[in-house]
C-alpha positions in Angstrom: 13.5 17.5 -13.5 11.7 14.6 -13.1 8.2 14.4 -11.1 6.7 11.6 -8.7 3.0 11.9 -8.4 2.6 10.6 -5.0 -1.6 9.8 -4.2 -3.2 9.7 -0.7 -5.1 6.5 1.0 -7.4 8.9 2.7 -9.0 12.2 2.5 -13.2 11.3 2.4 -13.7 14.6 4.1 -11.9 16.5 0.9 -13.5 14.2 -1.8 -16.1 17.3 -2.2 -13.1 19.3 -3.8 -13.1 17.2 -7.1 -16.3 19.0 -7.7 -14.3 22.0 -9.2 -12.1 19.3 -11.5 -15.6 17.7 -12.9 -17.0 20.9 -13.5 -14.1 22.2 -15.7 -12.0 19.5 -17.0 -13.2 17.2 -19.7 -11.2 14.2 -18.7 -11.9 14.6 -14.7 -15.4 14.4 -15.7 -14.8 11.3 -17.8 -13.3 9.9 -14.8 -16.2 10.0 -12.7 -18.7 8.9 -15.4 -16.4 5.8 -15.9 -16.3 5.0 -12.3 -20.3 5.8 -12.1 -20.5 3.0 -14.8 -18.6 0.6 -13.3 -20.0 0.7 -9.8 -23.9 0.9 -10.8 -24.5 3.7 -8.7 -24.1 7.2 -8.4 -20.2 7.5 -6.3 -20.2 11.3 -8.1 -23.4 12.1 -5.9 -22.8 10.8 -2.6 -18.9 12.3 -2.9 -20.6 15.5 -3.8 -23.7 15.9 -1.5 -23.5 13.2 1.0 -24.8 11.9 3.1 -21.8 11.7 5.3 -22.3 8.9 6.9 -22.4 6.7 3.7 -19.1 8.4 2.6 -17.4 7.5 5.5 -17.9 3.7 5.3 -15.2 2.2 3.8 -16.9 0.7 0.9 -17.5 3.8 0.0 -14.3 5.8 1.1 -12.3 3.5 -1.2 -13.3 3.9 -4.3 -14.2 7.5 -3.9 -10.6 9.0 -2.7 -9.5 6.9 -6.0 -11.9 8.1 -8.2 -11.0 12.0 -7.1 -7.1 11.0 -6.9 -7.7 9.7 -10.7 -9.6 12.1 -11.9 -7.2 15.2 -10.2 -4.1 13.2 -12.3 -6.3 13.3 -15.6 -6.7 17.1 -14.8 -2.8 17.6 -14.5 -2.1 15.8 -17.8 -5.0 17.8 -19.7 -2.4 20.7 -18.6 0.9 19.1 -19.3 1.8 17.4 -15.5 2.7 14.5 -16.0 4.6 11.6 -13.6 7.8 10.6 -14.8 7.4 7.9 -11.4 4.7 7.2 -8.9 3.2 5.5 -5.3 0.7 6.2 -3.3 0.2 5.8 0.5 -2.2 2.3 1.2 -5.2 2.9 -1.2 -3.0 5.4 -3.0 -0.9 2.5 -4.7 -4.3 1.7 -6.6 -3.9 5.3 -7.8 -0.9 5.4 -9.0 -1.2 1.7 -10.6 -4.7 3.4 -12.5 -2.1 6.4 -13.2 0.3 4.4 -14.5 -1.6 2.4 -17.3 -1.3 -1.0 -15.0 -4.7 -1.5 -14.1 -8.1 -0.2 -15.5 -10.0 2.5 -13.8 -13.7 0.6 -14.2 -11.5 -2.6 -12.4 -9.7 -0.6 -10.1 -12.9 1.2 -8.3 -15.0 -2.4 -8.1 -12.0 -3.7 -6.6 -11.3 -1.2 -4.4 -15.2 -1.1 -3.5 -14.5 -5.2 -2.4 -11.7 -4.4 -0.7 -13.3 -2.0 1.5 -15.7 -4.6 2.5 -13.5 -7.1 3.0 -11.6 -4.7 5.1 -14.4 -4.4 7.3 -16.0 -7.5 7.4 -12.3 -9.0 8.9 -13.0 -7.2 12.3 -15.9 -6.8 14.3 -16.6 -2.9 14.5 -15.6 -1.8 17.8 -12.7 -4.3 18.0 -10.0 -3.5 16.0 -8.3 0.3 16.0 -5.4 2.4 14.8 -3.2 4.9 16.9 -0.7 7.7 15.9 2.7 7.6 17.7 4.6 10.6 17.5 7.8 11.2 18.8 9.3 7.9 19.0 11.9 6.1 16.4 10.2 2.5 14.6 12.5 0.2 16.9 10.7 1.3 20.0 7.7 1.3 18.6 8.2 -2.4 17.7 9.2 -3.0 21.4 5.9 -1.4 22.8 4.2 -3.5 20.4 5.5 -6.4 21.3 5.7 -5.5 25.1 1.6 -4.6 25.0 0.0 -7.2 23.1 -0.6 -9.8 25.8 -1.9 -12.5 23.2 -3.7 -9.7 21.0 -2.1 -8.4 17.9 -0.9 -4.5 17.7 1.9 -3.7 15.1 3.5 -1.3 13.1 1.0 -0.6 10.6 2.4 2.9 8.9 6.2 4.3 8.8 5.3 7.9 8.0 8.5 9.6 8.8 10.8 9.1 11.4 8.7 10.2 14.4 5.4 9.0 13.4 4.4 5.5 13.0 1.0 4.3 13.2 -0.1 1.3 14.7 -2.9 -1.1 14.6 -4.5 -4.3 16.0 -7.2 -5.4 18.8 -8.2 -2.2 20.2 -7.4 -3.0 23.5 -3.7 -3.8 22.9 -3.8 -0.7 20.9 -4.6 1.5 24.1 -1.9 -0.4 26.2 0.6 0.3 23.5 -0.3 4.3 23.5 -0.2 4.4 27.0 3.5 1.9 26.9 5.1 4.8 23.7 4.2 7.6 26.3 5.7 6.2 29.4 8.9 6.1 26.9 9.1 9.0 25.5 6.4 9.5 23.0 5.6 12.9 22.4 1.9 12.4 21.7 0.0 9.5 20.7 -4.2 9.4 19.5 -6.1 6.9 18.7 -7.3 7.3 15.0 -10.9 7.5 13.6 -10.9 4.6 11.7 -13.7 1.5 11.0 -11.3 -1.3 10.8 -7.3 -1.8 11.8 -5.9 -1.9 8.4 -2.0 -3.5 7.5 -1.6 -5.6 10.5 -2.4 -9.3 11.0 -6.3 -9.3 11.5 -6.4 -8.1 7.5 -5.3 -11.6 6.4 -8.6 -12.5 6.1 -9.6 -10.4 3.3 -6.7 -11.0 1.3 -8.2 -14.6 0.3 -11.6 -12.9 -0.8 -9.5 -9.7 -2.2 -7.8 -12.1 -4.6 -11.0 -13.2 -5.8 -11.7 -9.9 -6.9 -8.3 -9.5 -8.7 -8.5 -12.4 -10.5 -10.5 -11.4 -13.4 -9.0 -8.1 -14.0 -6.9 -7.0 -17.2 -3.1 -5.8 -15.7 -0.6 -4.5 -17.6 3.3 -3.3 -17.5 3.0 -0.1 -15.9 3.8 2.8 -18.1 6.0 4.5 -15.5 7.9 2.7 -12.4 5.3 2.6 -9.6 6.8 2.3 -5.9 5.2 0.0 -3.9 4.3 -0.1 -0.1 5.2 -3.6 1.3 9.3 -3.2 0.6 10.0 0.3 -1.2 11.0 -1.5 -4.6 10.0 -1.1 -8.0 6.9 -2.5 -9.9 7.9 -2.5 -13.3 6.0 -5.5 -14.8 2.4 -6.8 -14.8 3.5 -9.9 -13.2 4.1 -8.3 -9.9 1.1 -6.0 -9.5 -1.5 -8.7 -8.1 0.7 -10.3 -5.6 2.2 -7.2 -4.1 -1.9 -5.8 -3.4 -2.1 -8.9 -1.8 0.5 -8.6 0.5 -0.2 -5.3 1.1 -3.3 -5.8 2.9 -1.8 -7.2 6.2 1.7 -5.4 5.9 3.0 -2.2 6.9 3.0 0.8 4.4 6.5 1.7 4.4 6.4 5.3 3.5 9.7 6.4 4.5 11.2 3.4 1.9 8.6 4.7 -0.9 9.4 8.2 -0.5 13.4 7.3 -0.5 13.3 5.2 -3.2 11.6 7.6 -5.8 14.4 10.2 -4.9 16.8 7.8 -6.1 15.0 6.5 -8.8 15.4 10.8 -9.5 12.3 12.4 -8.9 13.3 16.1 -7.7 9.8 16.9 -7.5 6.5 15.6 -5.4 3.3 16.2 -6.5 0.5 15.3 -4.1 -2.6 14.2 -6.1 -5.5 14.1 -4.7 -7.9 15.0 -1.9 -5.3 16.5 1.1 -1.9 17.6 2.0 -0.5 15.2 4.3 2.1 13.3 2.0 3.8 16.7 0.8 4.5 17.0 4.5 6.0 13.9 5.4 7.9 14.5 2.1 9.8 17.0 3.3 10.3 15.5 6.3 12.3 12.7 4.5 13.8 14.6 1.6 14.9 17.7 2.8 15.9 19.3 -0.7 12.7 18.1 -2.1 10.1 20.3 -4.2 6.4 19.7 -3.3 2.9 20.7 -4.4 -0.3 19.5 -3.9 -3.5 19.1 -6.4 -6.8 18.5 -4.9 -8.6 21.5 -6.9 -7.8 23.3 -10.3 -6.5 26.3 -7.7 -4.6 23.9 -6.5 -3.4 22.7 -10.1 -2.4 26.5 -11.2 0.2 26.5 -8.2 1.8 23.4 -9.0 2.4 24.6 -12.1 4.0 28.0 -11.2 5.8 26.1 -8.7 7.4 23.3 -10.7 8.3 25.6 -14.2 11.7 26.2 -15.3 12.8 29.3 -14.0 
């Protein structure tokens, strides 16, 4: 049987759970020193106690979910889980590159830090948002798009499953394209509580300054095949790592094409690592014979275990 770790993009409210993970596993407490270190401030406090507010920027968010996601996956191989694959959803692919040997953990978190910045700094607060559309296939979702910008930019931002895309752009588009997806047929739509519209067209902006920040860091051939979001194919050497981030930052994460791809690349099993559940669902959703778990606590750990040993 071979295993995909899968690791999520979000999740700042669940961060708090790696607490149990530092507290009894050597290397997920390695894992947080190291990203302490490398940010100059203390990321294991602020996950841990708050305040909330400073959590939930996404400077903070970032490297946080990654640091958690990381130091869950170090927990799993101190008991023997380990990827034979991996991808992760947005963020998540910085997860499974740290997983997979391709780019340091003290790089990853500073970059990630940047990148949440840059993020933000590309749209105004207030101007830019992100909406759930449930219900509705990805072709008319693209014609809703197209049919309620008016000028502004809304797009497909996330391919979740087959019935839920997300979408992001100027915020007022964003509402004329909810209200368009439920005049045809969407079965619900919300807007999302997010600080910024990420993977559409107003993130091109920070790509520039987010290759600034990649520029100086050591990558390497990833140990296992890592899945990427911008087309569903394989990273398999150093030399794509950089330029795929890149692109990622104004393109759609194509989850449906991830999830598809590590099935036939073999995995049998998905193991959500990380703070949250929400990938093992849409998992099932697009591999119907597929086995999930999903590690965001040692508890959590024990049960993907039991779950994924030979009978």
């Amino acid at each position: 049987m071979t295993t995909a770790f899968i690791f999520p993009g979000q999740g700042s409210q669940a961060v708090g759970m790696g607490r149990a993970f530092s507290e009894t596993s050597g290397a997920a407490k390695r894992v947080f020193e190291e990203a302490n270190d490398a940010l100059g401030f203390d990321l294991r406090r602020v996950m841990f106690e708050g305040p909330d507010a400073e959590l939930a920027l996404t400077a903070t968010t970032q490297p946080a979910v990654l640091t958690v996601s990381v130091a869950a996956a170090a927990a799993c191989a101190e008991r023997g889980l380990t990827p034979g694959l991996a991808a992760g959803h947005s963020l998540g692919e910085y997860s499974a590159l740290v997983v997979a040997g391709a780019l340091p953990l003290a790089d990853a978190v500073r970059v990630v830090r940047r990148r949440g910045e840059l993020m933000q700094e590309a749209v105004p607060v207030g101007t830019g948002a992100m909406a759930a559309i449930m219900g509705v296939a990805a072709g008319v979702v693209e014609q809703v798009c197209a049919d309620a910008a008016q000028g502004e930019v809304v797009e497909i931002a996330n391919v979740n499953s087959e019935l839920q895309i997300v979408i992001a752009g100027h915020r007022t588009a964003v509402e004329r394209a909810v209200a368009l997806a439920k005049e045809r047929g969407g079965r619900k739509s919300v807007l999302l509580p997010v600080s910024a519209p990420f993977h559409c067209a107003l993130m091109a902006p920070a790509a520039a300054g987010l290759a600034a920040a990649l520029a100086g860091v050591r990558v390497s051939d990833p140990a296992i095949p890592v899945v990427r979001n911008v087309d569903g194919s394989v990273t398999r050497r150093a030399a794509d790592v950089v330029p795929l981030l890149l692109r990622q930052v104004a393109s759609p994460v194509r989850w449906i094409d991830c999830v598809q791809r590590l099935a036939a690349e073999g995995a049998s099993a998905f193991v959500e690592v990380g703070p949250g559940r929400v990938l093992s669902g849409l998992v099932k959703r697009i591999v119907a014979d597929a086995r999930t778990a999903a590690v965001e606590d040692p508890a959590g750990l024990d049960k993907a275990l039991a779950a994924l040993a030979p009978p």
